[in-house]
Backbone as ProteinMPNN parsed JSONL, in Angstrom:
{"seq_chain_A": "XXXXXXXXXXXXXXXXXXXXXXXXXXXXXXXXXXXXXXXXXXXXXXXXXXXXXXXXXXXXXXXXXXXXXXXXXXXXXXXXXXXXXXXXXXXXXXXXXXXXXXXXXXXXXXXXXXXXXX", "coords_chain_A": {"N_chain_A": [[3.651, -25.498, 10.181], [2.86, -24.214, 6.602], [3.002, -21.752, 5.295], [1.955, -20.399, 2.152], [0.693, -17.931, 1.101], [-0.029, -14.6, 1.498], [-2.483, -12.051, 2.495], [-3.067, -8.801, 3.812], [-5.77, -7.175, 4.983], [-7.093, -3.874, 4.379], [-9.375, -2.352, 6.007], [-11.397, 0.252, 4.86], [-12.794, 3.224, 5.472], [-13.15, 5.089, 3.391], [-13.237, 4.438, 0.889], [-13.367, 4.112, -2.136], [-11.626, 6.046, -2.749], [-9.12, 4.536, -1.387], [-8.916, 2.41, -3.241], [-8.392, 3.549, -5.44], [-6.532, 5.058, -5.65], [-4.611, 2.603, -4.739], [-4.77, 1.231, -6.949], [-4.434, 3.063, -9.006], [-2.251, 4.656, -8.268], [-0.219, 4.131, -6.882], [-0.129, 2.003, -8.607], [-0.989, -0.77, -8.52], [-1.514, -4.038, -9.825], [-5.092, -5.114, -9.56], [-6.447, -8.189, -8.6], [-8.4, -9.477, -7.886], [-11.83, -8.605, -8.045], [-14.884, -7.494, -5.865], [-18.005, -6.682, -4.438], [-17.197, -4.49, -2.479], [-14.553, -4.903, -2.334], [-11.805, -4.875, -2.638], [-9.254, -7.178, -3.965], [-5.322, -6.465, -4.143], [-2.592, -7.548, -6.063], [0.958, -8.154, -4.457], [3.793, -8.416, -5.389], [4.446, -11.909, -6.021], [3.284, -13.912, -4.301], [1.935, -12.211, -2.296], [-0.289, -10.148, -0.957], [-2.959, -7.495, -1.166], [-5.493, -5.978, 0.019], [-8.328, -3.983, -0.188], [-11.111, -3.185, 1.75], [-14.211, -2.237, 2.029], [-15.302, -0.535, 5.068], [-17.618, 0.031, 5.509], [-19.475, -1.969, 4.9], [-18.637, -4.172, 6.3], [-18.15, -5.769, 9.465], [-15.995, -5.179, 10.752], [-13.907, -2.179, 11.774], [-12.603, 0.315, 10.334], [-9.231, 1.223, 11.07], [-7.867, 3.601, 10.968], [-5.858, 4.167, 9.208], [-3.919, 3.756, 11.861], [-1.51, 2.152, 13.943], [-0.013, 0.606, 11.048], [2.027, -0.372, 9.2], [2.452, -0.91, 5.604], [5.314, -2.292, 3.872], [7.407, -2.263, 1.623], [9.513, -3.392, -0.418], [11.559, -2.064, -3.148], [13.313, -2.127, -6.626], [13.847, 0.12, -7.748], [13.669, 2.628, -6.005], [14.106, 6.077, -6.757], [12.933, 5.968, -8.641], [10.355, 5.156, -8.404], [9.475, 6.782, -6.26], [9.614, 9.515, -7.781], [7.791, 8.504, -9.844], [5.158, 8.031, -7.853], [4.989, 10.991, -7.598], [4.6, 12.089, -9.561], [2.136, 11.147, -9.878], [0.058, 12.509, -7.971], [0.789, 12.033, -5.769], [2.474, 12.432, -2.2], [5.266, 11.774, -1.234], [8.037, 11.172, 1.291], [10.935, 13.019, 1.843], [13.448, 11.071, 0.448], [15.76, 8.874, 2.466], [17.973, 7.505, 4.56], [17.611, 4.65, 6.039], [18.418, 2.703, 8.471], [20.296, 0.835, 7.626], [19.441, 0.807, 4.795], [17.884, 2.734, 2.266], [15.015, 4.789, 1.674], [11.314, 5.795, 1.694], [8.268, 7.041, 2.417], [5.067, 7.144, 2.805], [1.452, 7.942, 2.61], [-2.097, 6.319, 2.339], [-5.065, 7.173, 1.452], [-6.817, 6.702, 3.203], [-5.132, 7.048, 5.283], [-3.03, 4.798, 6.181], [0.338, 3.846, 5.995], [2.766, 3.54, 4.009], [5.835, 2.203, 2.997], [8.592, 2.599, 1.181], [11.471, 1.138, -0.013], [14.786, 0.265, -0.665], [18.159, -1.828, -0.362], [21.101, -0.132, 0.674], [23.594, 0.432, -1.66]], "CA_chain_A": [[2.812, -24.657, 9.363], [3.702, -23.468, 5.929], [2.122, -20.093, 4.684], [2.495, -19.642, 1.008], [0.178, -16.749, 0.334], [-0.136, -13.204, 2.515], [-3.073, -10.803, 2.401], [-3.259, -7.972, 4.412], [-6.965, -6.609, 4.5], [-7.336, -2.586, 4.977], [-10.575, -1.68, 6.543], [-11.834, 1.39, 4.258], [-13.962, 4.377, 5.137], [-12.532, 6.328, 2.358], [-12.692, 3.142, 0.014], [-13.332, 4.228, -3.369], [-10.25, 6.816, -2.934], [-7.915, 4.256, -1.429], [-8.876, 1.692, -4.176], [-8.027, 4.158, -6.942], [-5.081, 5.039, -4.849], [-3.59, 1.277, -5.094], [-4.737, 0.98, -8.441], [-3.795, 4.31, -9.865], [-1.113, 6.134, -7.962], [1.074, 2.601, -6.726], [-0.038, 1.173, -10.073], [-0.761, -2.577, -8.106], [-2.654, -5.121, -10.051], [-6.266, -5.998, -9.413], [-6.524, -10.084, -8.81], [-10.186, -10.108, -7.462], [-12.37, -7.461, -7.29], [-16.398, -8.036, -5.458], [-18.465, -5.014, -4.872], [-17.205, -3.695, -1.685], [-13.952, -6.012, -1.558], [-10.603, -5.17, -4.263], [-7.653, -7.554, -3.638], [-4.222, -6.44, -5.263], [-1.315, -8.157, -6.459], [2.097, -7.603, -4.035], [4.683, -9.283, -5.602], [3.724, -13.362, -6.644], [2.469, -14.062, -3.215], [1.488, -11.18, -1.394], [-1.598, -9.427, -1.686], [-3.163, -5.964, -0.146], [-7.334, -5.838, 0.028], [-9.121, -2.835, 0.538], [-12.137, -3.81, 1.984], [-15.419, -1.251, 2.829], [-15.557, -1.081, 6.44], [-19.335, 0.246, 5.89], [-20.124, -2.895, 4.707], [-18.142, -5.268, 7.023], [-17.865, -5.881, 10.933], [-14.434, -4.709, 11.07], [-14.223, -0.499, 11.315], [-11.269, 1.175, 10.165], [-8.265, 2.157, 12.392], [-7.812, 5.245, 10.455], [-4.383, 4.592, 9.391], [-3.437, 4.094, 13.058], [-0.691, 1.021, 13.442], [0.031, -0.237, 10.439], [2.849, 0.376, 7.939], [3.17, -1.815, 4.927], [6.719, -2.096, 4.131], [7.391, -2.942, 0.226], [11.348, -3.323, -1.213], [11.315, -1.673, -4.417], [14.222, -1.978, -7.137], [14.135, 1.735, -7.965], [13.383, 3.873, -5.179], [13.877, 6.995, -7.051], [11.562, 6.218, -9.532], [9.056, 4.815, -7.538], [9.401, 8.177, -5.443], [8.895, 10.243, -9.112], [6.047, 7.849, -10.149], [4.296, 8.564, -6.395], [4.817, 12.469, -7.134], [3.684, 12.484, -10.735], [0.505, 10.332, -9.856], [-0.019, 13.533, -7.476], [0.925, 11.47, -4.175], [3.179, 13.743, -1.589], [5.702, 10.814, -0.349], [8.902, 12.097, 1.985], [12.054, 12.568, 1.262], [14.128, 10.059, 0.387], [16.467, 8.613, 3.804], [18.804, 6.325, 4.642], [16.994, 4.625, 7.196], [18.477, 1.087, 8.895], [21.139, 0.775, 6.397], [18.709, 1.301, 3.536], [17.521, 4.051, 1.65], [13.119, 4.544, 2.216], [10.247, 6.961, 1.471], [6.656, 7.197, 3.34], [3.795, 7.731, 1.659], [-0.143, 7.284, 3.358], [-2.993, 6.186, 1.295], [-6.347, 8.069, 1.617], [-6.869, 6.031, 4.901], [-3.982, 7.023, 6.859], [-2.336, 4.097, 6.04], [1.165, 4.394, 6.241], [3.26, 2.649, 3.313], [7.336, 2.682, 3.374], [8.88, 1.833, -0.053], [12.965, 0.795, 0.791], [15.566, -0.19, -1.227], [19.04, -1.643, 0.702], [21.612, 0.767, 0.337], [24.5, -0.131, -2.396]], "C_chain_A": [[3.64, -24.085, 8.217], [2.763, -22.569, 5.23], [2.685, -19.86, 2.8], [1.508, -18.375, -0.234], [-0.064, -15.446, 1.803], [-1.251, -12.164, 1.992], [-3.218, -9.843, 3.581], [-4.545, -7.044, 3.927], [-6.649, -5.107, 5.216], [-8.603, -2.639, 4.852], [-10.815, -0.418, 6.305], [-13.19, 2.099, 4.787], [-13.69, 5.245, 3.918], [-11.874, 4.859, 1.169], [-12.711, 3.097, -1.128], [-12.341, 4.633, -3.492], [-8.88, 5.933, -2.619], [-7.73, 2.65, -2.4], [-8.226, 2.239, -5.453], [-6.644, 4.576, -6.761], [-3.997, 3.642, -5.098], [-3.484, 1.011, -6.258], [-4.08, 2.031, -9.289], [-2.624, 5.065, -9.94], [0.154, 4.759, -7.772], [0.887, 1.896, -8.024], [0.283, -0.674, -9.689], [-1.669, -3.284, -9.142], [-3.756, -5.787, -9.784], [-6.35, -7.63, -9.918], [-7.885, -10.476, -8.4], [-10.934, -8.714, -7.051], [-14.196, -7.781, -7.007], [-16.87, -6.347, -5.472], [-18.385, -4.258, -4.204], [-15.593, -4.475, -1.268], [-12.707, -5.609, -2.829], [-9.227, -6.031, -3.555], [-6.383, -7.662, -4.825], [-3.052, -7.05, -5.032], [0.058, -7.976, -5.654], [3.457, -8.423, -4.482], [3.582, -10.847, -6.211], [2.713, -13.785, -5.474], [1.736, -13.442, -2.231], [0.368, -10.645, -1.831], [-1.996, -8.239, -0.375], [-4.625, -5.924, -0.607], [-7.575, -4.646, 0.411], [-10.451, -3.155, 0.543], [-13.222, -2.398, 2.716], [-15.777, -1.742, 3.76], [-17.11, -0.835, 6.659], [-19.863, -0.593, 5.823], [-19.976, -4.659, 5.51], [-18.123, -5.045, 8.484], [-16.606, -5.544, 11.86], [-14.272, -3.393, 10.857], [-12.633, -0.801, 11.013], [-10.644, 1.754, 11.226], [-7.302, 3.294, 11.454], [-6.285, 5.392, 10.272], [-3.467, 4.481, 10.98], [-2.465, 2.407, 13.301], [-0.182, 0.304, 12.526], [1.203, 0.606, 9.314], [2.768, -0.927, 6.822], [4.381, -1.197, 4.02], [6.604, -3.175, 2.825], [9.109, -2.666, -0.184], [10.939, -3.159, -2.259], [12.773, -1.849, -5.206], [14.496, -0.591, -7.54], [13.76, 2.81, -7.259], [13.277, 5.214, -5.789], [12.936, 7.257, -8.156], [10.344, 5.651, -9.042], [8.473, 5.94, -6.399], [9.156, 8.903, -6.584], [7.54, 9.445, -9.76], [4.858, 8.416, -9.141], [3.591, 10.163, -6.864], [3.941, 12.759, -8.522], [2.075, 11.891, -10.655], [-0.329, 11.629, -8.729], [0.08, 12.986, -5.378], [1.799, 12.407, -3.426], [3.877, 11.991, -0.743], [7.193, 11.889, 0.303], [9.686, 11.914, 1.722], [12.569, 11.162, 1.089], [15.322, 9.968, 1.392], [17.081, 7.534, 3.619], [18.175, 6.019, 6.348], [17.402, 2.95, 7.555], [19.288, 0.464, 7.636], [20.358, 0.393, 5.212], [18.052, 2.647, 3.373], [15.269, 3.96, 1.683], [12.806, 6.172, 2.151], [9.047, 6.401, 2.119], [6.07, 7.871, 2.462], [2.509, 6.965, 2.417], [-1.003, 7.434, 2.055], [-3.706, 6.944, 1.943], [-6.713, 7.57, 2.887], [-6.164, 6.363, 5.516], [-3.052, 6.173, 6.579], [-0.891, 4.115, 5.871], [2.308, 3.442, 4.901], [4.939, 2.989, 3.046], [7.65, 1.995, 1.515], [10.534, 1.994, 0.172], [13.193, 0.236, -0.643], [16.989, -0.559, -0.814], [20.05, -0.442, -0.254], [23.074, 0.009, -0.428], [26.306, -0.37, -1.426]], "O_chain_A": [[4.748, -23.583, 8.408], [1.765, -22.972, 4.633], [3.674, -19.226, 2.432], [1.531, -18.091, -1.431], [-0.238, -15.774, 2.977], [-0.917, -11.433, 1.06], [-3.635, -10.479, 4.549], [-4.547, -6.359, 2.904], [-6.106, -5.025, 6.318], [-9.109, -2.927, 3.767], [-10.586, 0.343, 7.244], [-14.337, 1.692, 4.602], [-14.387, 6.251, 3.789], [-10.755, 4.48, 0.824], [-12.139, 2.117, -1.606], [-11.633, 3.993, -4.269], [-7.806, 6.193, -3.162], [-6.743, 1.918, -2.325], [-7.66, 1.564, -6.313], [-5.756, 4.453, -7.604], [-2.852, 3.708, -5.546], [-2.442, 0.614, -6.778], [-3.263, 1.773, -10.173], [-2.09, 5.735, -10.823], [1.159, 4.587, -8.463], [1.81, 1.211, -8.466], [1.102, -1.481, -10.127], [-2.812, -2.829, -9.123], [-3.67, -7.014, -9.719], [-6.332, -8.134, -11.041], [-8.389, -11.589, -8.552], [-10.718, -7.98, -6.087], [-14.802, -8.295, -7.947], [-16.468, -5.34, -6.053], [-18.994, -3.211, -4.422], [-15.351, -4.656, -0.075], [-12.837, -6.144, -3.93], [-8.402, -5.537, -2.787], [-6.287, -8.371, -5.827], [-2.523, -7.094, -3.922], [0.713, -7.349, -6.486], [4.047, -9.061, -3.61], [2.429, -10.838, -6.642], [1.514, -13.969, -5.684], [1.009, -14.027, -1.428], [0.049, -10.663, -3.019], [-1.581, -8.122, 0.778], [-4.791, -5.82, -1.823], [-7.002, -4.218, 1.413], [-11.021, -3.406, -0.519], [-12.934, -1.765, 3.732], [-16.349, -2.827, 3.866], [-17.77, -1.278, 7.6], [-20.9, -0.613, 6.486], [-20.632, -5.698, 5.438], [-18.068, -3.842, 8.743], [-16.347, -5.605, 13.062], [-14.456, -3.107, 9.674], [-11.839, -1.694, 11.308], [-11.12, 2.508, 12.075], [-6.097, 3.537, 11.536], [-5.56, 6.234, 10.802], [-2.431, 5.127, 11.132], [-2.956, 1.474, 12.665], [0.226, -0.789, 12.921], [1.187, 1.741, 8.836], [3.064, -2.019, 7.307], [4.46, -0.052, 3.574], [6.085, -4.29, 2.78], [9.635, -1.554, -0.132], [10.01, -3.861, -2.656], [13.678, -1.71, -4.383], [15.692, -0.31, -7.622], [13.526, 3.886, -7.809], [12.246, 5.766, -5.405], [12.361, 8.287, -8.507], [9.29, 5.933, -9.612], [7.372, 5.944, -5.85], [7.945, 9.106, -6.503], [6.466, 9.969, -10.056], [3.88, 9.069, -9.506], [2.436, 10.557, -6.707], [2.915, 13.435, -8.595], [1.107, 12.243, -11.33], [-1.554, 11.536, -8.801], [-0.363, 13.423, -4.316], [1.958, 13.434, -4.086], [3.24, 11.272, 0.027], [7.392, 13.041, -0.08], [9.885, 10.799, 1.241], [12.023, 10.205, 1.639], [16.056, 10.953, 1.319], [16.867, 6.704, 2.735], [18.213, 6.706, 7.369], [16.789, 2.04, 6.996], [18.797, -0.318, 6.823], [20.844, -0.562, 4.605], [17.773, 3.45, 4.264], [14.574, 2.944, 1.708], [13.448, 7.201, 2.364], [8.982, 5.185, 2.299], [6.339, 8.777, 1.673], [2.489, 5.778, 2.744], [-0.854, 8.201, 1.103], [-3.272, 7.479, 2.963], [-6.929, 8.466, 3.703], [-6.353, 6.041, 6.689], [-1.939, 6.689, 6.686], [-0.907, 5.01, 5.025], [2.511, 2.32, 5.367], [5.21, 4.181, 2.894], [7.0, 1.149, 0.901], [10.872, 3.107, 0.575], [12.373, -0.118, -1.49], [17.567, 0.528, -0.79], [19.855, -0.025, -1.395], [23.614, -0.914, 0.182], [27.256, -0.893, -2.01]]}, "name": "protein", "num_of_chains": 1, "seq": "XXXXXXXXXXXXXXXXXXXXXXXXXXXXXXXXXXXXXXXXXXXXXXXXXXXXXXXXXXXXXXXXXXXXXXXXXXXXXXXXXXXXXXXXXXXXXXXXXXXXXXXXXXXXXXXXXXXXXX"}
């Protein structure tokens, strides 16, 4: 088997806020958007959906398991971008010999942004 694309769908109750959230505050790229369905850009191959669970068969787990886990080249400005977009991410750590911040979307969702440590 060879995989050369990745989406990860989130199951939205709170789906307008964590659409404007990916789009606005992470500043991801819209690549398809339907009318209850946005999938964004993660890199060339990756992608992140927020999908309205009101409208699909799949509920929302409320933020409950799930981290996505993004390597960033500038951690500290990707931690000042977060805060000026009015996001609340956590300090900045050295966590697993890299440096990482947490930040949840409007879902719960749990999102880590890392950089290794120099």
């Amino acid at each position: 088997m060879r995989i050369d694309r990745t989406n990860t769908i989130l199951y939205c109750t709170s789906w307008a806020e964590t659409v404007a959230f990916y789009r606005d505050v992470v500043g991801l790229e819209v690549s398809m958007e339907r009318d209850w369905f946005v999938e964004f850009a993660v890199g060339t191959a990756g992608f992140v959906s927020v999908a309205d669970a009101t409208r699909t068969t799949v509920r929302s787990a409320d933020g409950a398991g799930l981290t996505l886990s993004w390597r960033v080249d500038d951690l500290s400005d990707a931690w000042d971008e977060l805060v000026d977009c009015g996001a609340d991410p956590s300090p900045i750590a050295e966590l697993w010999g890299s440096m990482s911040t947490f930040v949840r979307d409007p879902e719960g969702n749990r999102i880590e942004l890392w950089m290794p440590v120099d």
